[in-house]
Backbone bond lengths (Angstrom), bond angles and torsions (degrees), N, CA, C in turn:
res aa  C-N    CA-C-N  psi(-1)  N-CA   C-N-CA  omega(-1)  CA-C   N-CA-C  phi
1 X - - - 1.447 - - 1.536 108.88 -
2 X 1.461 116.45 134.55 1.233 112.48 174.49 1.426 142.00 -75.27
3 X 1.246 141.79 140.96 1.579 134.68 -160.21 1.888 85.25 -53.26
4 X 1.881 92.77 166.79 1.662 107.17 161.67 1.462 110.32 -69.34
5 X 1.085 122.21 158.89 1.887 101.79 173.53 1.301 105.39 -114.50
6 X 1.581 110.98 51.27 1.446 103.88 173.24 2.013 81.05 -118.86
7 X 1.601 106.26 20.77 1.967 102.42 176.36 1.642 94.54 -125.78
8 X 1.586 112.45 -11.99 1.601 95.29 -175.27 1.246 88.63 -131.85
9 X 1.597 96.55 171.15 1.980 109.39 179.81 1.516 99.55 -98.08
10 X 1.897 99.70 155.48 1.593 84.65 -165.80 2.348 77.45 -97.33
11 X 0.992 104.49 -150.10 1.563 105.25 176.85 1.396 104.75 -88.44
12 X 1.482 127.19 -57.73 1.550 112.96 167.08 1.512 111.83 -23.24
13 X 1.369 118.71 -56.51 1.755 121.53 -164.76 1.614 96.32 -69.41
14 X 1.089 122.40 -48.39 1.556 128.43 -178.83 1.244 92.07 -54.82
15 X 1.411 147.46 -108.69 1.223 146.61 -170.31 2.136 120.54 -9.01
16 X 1.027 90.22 -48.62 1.411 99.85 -169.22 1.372 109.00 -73.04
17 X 1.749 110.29 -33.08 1.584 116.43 169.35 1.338 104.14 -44.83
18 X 1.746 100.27 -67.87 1.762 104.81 -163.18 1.822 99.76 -56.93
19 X 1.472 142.36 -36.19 1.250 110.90 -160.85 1.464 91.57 -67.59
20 X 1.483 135.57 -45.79 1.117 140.77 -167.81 1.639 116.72 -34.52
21 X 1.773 117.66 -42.30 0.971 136.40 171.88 1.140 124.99 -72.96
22 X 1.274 116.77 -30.98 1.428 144.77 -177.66 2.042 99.21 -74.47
23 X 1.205 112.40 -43.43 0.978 107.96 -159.43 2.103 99.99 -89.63
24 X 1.501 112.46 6.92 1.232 100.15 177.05 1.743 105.01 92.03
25 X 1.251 132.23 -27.74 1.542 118.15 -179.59 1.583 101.68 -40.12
26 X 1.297 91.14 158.15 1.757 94.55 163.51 1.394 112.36 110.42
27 X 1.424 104.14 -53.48 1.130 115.56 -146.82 1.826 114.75 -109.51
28 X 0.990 125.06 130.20 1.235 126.36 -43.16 1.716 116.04 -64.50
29 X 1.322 128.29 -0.09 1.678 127.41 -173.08 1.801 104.05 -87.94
30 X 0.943 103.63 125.85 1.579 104.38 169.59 1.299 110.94 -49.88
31 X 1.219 111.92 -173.88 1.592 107.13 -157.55 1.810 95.90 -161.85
32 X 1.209 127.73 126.05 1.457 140.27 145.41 1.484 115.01 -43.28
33 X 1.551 107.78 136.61 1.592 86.94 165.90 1.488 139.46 -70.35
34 X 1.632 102.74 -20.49 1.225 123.38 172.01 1.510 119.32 -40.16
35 X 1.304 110.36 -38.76 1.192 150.98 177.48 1.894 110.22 -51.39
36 X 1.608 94.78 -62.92 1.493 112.02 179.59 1.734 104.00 -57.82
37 X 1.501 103.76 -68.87 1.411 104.56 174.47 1.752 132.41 -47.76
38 X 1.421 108.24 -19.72 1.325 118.99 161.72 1.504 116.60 -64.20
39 X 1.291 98.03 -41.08 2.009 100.60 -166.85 2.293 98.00 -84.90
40 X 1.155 90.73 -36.17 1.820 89.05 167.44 1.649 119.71 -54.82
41 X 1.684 87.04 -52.73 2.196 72.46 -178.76 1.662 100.03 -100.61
42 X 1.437 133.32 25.49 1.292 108.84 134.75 1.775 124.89 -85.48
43 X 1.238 105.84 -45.64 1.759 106.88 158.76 1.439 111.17 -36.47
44 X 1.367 125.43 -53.65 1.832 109.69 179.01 1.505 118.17 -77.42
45 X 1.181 113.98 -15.77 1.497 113.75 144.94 1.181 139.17 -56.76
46 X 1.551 122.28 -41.97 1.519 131.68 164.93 1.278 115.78 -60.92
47 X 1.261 102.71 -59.27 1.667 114.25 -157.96 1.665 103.66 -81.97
48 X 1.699 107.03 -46.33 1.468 108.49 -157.70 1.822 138.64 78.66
49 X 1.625 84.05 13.87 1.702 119.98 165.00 1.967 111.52 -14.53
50 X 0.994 119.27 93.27 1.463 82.89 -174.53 1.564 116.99 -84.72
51 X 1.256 111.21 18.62 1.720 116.83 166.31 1.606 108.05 -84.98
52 X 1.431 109.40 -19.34 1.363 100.88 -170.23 1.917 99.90 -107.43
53 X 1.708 103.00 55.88 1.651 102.19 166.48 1.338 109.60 -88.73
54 X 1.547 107.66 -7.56 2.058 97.26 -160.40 1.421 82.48 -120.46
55 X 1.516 114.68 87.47 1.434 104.81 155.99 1.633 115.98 -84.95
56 X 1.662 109.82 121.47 1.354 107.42 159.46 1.530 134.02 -34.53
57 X 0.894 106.52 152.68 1.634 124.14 156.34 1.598 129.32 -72.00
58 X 1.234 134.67 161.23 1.046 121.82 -168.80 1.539 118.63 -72.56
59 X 1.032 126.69 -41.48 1.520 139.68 145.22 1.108 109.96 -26.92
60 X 1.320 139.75 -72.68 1.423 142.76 -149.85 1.946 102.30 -81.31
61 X 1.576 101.62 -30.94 1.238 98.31 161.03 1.096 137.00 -99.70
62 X 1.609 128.08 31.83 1.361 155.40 166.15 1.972 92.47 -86.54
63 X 1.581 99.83 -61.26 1.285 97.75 -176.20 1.450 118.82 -59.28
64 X 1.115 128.83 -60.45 1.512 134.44 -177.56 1.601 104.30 -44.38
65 X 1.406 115.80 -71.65 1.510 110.33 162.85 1.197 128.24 -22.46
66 X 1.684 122.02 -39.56 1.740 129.33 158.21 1.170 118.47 -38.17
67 X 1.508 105.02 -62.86 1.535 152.82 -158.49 1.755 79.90 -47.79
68 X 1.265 117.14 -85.23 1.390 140.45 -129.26 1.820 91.96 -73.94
69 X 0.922 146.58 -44.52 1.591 126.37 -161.34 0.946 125.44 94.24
70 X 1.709 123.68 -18.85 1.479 116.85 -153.57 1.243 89.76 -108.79
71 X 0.875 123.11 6.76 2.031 125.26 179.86 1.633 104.84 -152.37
72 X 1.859 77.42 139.24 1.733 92.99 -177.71 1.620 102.45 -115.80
73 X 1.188 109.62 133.47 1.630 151.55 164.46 1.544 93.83 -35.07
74 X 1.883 117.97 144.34 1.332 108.25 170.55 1.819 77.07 -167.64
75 X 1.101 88.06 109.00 1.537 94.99 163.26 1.180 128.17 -73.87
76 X 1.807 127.47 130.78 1.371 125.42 -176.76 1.500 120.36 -101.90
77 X 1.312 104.71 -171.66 1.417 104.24 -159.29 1.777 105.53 -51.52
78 X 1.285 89.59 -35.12 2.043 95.67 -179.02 1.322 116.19 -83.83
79 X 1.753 130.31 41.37 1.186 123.06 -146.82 1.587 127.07 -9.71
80 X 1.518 95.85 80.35 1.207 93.04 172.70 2.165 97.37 -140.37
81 X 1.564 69.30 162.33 1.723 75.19 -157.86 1.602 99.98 -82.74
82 X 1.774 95.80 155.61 1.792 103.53 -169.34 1.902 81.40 -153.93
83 X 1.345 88.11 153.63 1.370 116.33 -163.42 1.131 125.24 -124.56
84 X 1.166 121.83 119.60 1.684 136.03 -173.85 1.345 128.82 -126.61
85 X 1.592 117.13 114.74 1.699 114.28 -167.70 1.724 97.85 -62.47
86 X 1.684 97.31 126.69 1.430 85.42 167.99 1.404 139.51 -81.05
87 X 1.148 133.07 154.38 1.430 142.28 -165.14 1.498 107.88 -42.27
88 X 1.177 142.37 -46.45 1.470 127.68 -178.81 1.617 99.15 -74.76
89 X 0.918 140.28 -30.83 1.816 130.76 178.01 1.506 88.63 -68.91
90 X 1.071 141.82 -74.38 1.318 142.08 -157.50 1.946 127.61 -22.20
């Protein structure tokens, strides 16, 4: 039986991490997700990626960002969540 996939990444979520990484978020300024989803559908604009047709929503990329490990959560003054590649990915 297969895991839930709210415990594994499916490859869409894998992919979107690495452009995310690729694109420098994280590092060192935290980052909004709004933010993430901005730099995804400008990359499928440039390039024309065809992995990058299902760009998330801001929600769904709050979750995946959970999902993934490579970034830790830091709540701001407006509890709202902001995102930082953590130091061993870096």
């Amino acid at each position: 039986m297969a895991k839930a996939r709210m415990t594994r990444m499916t490859r869409y979520e894998t992919r979107w991490i690495q452009r995310i990484i690729e694109a420098g978020l994280g590092q060192p300024k935290p980052f909004y997700a709004k933010e993430a989803v901005s730099i995804l559908f400008d990359a499928r604009r440039l390039d024309g990626d065809g992995m990058l047709t299902n760009i998330p929503n801001v929600f769904r990329m709050n979750t995946v960002l959970k999902k993934s490990k490579r970034f830790e959560r830091i709540k701001d003054s407006a509890n709202s969540n902001t995102w930082v590649l953590k130091e061993d990915e870096a």
